[in-house]
C-alpha positions in Angstrom: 66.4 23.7 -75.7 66.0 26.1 -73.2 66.2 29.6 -73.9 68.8 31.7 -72.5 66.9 34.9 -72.0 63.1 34.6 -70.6 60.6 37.7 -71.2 59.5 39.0 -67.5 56.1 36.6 -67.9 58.4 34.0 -68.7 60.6 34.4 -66.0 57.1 35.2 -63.5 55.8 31.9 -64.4 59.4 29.9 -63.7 59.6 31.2 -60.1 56.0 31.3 -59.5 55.8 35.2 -58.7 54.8 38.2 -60.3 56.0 40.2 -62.7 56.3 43.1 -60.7 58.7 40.8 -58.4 60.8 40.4 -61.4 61.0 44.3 -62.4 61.8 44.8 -58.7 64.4 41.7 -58.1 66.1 43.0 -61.6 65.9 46.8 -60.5 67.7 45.6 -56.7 70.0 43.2 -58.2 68.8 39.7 -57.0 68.2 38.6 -60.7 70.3 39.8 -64.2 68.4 41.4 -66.9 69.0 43.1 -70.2 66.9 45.7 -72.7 66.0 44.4 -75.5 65.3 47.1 -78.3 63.3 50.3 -77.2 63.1 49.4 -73.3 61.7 45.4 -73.5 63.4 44.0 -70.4 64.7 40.2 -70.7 66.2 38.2 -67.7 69.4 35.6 -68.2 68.0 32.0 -67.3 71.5 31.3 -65.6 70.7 34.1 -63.1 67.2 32.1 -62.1 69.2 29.2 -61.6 71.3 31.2 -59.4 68.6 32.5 -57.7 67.1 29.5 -56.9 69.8 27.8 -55.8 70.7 30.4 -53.5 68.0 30.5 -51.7 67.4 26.3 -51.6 66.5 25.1 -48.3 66.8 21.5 -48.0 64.5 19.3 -47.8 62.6 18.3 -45.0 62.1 15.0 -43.1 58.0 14.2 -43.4 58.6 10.5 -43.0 55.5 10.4 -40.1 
């Protein structure tokens, strides 16, 4: 079952970046986030998706 909010490490570890990256992306809008009690930011799995399929490139011919 995959879990529909990701902690910040959680989220850092799906996308292969920091978790500085993910405050920022959250803070400029690329990714959607919500607090969780006294300030512990969570991020909404559907808006990694999004975020990955936005910026999909397609994939590249290496046939030699």
């Amino acid at each position: 079952m995959n879990k529909q909010l990701l902690r910040v490490g959680e989220a850092a570890d799906v996308l292969a970046v920091s978790r500085w990256t993910i405050y920022r992306w959250v803070e400029d809008g690329r990714l959607e986030g919500t607090k969780i009690g006294r300030g512990s930011l969570r991020v909404f799995r559907a808006s990694l998706d999004r975020l990955v399929q936005r910026n999909k490139t397609h994939e590249l011919n290496l046939s030699l």
